[in-house]
C-alpha positions as CSV (number, residue, x, y, z in Angstrom):
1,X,14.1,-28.2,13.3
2,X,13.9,-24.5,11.9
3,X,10.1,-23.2,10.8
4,X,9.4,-19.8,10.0
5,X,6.2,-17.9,10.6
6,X,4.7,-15.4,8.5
7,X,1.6,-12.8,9.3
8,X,0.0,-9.9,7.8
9,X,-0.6,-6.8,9.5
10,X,-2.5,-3.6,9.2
11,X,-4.4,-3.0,6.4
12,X,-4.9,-5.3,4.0
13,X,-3.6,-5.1,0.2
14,X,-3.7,-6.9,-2.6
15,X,-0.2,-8.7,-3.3
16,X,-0.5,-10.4,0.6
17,X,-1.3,-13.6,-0.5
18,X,0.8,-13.9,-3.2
19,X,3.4,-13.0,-0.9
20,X,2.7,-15.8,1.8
21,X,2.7,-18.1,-1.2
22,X,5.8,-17.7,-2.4
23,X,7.6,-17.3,1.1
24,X,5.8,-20.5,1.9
25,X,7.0,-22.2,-1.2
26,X,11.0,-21.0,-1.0
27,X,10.8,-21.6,2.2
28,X,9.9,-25.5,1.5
29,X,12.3,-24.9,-1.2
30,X,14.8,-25.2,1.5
31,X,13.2,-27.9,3.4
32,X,11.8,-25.3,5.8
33,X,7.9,-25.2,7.5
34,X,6.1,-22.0,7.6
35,X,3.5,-21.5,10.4
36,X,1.1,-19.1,9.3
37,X,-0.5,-16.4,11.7
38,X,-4.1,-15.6,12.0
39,X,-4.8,-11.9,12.4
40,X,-1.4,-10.2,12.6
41,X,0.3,-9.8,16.1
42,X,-2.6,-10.4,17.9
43,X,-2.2,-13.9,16.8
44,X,1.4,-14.2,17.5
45,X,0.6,-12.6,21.1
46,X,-2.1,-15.1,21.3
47,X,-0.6,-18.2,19.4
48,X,-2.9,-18.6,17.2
49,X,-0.7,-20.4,14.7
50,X,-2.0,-22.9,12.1
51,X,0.4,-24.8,9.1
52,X,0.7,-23.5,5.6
53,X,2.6,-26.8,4.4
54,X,2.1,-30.5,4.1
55,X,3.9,-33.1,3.5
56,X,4.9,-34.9,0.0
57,X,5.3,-38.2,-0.6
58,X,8.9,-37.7,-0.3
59,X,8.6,-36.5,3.7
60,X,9.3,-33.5,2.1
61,X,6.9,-29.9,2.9
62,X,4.8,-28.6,-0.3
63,X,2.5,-25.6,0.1
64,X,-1.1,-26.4,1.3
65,X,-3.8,-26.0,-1.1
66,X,-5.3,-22.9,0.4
67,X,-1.6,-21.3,-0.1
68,X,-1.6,-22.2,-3.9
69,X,-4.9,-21.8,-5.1
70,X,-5.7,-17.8,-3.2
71,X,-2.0,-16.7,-3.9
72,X,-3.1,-14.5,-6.4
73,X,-6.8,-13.4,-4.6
74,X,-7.2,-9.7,-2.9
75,X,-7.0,-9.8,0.9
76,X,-5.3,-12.1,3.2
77,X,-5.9,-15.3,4.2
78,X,-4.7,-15.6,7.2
79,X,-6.5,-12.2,8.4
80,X,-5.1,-8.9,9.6
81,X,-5.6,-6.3,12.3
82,X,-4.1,-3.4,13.7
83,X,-2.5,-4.7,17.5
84,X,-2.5,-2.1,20.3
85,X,-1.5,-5.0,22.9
86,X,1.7,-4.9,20.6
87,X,2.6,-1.8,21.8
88,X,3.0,-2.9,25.4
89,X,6.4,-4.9,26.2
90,X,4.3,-7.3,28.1
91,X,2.7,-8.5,25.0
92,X,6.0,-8.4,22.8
93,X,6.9,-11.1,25.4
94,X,4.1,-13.5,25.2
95,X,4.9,-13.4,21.4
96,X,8.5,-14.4,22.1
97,X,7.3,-17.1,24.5
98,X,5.1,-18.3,21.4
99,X,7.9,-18.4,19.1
100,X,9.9,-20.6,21.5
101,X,6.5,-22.7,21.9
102,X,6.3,-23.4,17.5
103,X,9.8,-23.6,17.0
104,X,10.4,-20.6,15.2
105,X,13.8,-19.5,13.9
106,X,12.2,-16.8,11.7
107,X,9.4,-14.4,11.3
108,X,8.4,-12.5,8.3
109,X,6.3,-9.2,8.4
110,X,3.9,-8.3,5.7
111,X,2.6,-4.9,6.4
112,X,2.7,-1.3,6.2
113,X,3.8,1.2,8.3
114,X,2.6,0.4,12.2
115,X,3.9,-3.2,11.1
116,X,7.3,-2.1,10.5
117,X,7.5,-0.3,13.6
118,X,6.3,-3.5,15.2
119,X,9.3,-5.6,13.7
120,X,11.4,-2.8,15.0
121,X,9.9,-3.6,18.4
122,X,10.2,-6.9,18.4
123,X,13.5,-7.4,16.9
124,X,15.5,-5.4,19.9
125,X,13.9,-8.3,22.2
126,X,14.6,-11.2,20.3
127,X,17.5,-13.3,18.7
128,X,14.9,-14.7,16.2
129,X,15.5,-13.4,13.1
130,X,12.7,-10.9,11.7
131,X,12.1,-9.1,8.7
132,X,9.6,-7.1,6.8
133,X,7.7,-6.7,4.0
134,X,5.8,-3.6,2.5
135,X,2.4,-4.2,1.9
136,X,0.7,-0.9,2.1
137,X,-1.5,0.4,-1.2
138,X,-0.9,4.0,0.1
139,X,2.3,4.0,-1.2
140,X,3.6,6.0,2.1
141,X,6.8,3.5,3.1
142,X,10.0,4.9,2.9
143,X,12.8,3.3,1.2
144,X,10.6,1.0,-1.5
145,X,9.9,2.1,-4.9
146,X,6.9,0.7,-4.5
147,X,4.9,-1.2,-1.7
148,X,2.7,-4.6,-2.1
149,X,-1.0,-3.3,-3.8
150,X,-0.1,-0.5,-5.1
151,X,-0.5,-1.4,-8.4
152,X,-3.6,-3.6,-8.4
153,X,-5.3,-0.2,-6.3
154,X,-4.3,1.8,-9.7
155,X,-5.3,-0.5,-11.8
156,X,-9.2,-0.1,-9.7
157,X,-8.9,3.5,-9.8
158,X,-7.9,3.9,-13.3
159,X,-11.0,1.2,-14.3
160,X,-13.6,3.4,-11.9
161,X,-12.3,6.7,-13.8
162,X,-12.9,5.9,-16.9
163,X,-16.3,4.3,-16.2
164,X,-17.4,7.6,-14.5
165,X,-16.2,9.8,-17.6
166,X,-18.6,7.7,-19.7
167,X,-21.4,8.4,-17.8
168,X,-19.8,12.2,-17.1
169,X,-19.1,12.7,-20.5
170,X,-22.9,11.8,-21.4
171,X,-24.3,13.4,-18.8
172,X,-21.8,16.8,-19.8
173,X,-21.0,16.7,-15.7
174,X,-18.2,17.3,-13.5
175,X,-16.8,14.6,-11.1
176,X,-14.7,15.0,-7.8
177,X,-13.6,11.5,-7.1
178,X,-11.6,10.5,-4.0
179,X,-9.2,8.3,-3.8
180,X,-7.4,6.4,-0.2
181,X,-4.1,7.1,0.4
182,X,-4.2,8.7,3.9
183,X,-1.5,11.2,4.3
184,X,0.3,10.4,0.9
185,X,-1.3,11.7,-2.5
186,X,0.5,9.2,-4.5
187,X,-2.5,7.4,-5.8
188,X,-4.3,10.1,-6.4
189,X,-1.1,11.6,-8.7
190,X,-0.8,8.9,-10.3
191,X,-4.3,8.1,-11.7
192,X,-4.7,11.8,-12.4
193,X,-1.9,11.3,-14.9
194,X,-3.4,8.0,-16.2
195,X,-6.7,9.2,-16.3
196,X,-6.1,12.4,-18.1
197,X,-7.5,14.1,-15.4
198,X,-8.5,17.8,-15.2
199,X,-6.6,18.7,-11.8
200,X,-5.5,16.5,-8.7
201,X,-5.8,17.8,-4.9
202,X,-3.1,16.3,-3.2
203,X,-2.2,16.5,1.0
204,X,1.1,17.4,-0.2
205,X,0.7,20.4,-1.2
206,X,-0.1,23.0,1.2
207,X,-3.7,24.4,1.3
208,X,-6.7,25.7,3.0
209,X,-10.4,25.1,2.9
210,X,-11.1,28.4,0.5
211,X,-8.0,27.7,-1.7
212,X,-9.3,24.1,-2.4
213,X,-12.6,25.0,-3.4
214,X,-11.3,28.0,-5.6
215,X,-9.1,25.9,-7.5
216,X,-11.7,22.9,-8.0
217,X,-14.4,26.2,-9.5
218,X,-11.8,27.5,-11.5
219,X,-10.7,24.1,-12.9
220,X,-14.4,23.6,-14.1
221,X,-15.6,26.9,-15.2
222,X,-11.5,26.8,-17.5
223,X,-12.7,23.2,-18.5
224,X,-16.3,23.8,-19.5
225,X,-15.7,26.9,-21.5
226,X,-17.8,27.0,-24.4
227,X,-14.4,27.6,-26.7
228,X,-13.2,24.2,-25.2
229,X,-15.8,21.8,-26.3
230,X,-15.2,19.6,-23.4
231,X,-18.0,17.5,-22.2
232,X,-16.6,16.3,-18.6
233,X,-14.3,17.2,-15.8
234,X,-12.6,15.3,-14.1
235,X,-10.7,15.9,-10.8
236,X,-8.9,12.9,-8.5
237,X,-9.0,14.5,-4.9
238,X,-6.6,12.6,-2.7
239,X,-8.7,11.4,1.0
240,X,-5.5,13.3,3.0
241,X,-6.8,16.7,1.6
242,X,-9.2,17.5,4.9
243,X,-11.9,19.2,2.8
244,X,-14.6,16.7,2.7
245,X,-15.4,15.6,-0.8
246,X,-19.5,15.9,-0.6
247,X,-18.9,20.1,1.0
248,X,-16.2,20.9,-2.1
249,X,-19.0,19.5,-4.3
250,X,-21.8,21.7,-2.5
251,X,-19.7,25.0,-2.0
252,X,-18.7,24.2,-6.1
253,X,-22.0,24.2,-6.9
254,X,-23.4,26.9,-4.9
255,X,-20.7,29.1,-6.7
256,X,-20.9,27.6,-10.4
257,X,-24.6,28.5,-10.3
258,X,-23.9,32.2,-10.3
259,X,-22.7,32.1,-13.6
260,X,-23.6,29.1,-15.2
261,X,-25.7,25.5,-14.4
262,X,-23.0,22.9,-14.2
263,X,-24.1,19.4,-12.8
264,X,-21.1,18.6,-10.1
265,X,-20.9,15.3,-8.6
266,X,-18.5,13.7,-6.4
267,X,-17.8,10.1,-5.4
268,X,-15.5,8.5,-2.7
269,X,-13.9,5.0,-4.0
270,X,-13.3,3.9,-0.6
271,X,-12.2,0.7,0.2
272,X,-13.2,-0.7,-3.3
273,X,-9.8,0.7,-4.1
274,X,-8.7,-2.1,-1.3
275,X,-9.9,-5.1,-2.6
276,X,-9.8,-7.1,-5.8
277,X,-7.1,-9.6,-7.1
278,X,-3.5,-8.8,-7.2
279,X,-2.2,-7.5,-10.5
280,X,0.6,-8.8,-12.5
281,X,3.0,-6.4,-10.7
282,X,2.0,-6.9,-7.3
283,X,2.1,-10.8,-7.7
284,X,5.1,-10.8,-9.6
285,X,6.8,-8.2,-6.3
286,X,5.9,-10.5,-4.0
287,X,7.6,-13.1,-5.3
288,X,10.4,-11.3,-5.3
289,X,10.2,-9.9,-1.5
290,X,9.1,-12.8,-0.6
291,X,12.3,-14.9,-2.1
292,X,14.7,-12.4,-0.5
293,X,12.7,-12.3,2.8
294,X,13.2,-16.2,3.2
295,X,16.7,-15.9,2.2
296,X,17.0,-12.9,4.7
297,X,15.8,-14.4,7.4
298,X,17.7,-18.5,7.0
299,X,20.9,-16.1,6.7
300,X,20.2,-14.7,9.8
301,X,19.3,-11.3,9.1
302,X,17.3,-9.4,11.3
303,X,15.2,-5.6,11.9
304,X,15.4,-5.3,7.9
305,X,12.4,-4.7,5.2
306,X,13.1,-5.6,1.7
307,X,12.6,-2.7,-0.8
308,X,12.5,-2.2,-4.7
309,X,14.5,0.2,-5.1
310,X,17.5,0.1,-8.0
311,X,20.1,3.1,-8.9
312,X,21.5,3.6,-4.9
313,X,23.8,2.1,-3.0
314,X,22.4,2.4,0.3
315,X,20.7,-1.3,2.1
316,X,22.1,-3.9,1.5
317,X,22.7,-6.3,-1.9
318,X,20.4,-9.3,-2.5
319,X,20.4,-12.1,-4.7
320,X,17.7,-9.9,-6.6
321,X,19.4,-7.1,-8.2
322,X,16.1,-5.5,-7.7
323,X,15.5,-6.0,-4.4
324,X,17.9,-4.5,-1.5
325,X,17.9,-5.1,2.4
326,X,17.4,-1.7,4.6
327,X,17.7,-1.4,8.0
328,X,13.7,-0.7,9.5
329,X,15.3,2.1,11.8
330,X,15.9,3.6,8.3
331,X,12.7,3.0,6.8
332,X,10.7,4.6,9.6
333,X,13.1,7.6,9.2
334,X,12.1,8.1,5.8
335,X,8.6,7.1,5.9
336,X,8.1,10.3,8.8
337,X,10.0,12.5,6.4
338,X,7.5,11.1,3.9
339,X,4.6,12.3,5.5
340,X,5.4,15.5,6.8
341,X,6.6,16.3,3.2
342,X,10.7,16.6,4.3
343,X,11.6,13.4,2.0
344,X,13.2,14.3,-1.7
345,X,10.7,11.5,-2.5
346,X,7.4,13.8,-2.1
347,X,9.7,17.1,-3.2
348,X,10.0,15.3,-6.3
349,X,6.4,14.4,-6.6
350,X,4.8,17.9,-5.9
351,X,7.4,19.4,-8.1
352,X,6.3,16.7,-11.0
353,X,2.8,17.7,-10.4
354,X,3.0,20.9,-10.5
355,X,4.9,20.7,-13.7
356,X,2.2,18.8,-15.0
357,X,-0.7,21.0,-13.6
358,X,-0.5,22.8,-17.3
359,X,-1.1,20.0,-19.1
360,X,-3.5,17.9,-17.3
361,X,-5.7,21.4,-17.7
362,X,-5.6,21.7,-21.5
């Protein structure tokens, strides 16, 4: 009988659960057990595989409680981690030996980067079907409009930066608030422009240590000048900009002082921008990935990552209009030239940003 298994991997992100929910409940859909695996590929090296699905009256396999009730909770129920073993080929064939052992005609990959590199891996040394998922709030996978948690991590950002302008706006202080994203500045872009931020430092955009910290004084000496009125600043610094956020607020200060007594503050979100339940986007994606993923892999796809991502014709067509199949050699191609800043994807945003640089100033 055919079963598929389904793990998370890497860091976690809101949208995970909901997506194990709904590939566990198309996949019973279909008459199909899903095997759920603890703590990414560690537990499919390891076999640490425990059911996501009873059985109905009917003989038939409904989702387990667990799977229902947390679909729409932050995190991941069946646990995540980041698998060096799976690096080796020795390991990548104790997980093959563990899919034999449960039956498994098909394995789907929630994760971000590293995890679709691993389904690449894995997928050149097995006939069982694999496919990925992007689950990554850093927005930094190639090929996806956007990945699982993106949204709900906005959402927290947006909600923490307008709860530090009231006090900043009381207080007649500026803020420096960093935001996670690793090498991609895409969260911290996109809550400067919902935020009606004063400036955004993003990795993107090429800088050194002197050029940061004059740009962050001049945006708050422009913004508190007396013919503006304005009673806070505030800037979204993205955590890939290697200037730490406490020495920009120190060398800011140090150099505000000579001219005028402005009370700088900074704060680093962290992994509160992690957690939290999944938004209404991010649940309703990962019902979507999730439906094509199960459909991928009973059709006998394989080495492919769903993506949202309308208006081209490259990947493949899904049931989902929405939703396209693209090859995970692909994906890794474009998530590199993401990073190093060679994709048309982060062209586009630094040339958007620094369109908008005006405006976010006034």
């Amino acid at each position: 009988m055919s079963a598929i298994a389904v793990l998370t991997s890497g860091g976690d992100a809101p949208g995970m659960n909901a997506a194990i929910r709904a590939v566990t409940k198309v996949a019973a859909s279909h008459g199909v057990p899903t095997w759920g695996v603890e703590m990414g590929f560690n537990g499919l090296i390891d076999g640490s595989f425990r059911p996501l699905i009873r059985r109905n009256k009917a003989g038939e396999p409904a989702p387990l409680h667990e799977v229902e009730s947390e679909g729409g909770q932050g995190g991941t129920i069946l646990g995540s981690s980041r698998s060096q073993r799976f690096f080796e080929k020795e390991s990548r064939a104790n997980a093959i030996e563990q899919l034999a052992e449960y039956s498994i005609t098909g394995v789907i990959v929630i994760g971000g980067n590293g995890s679709m590199a691993g389904v690449h891996a894995l997928a050149q040394e097995t006939d069982v079907p694999i496919v990925g998922i992007p689950a990554s709030i850093d927005n930094d996978i190639g090929l996806t409009r956007e990945a699982l948690g993106v949204d709900s991590a906005l959402n927290t950002i947006v909600e923490a930066c307008d709860n530090i302008s009231d006090t900043a706006r009381s207080h007649h202080r500026a803020f420096i608030v960093e935001v996670m994203g690793r090498q991609s500045g895409y969260l911290a872009m996109a809550a400067a422009v919902a935020t009606a931020a004063d400036a955004v430092l993003m990795p993107e955009r090429p800088h050194t240590r002197e050029q940061v910290i004059d740009a962050v004084v001049a945006c708050i000496e422009r913004s508190f000048d007396a013919a503006r009125d304005k009673t806070r600043v505030l800037i979204i610094k993205a955590e890939g900009v290697d200037v730490p956020t406490h020495e920009i607020v120190a060398e800011a200060t140090i150099r505000c002082s000579l001219t005028h007594d402005y009370d700088i503050r900074g704060t680093v979100l962290g992994h509160v921008v992690r957690g939290g339940a999944a938004s209404f986007r991010d649940r309703l994606l990962a019902g979507r990935f999730g439906r094509v993923a199960v459909e991928a892999v009973l059709d006998g796809s394989t080495d492919v990552m769903t993506g949202w991502n309308i208006g081209v014709e490259i990947g493949k067509p899904t049931t989902d209009d929405w939703i396209r199949l693209f090859d995970i050699a692909d994906v890794l191609e474009e998530t590199e030239a993401l990073l190093d800043g060679t994709s048309q994807v982060s062209i586009d945003r630094v040339t958007r940003m620094e369109a908008i640089q005006g405006v976010l100033a006034l």
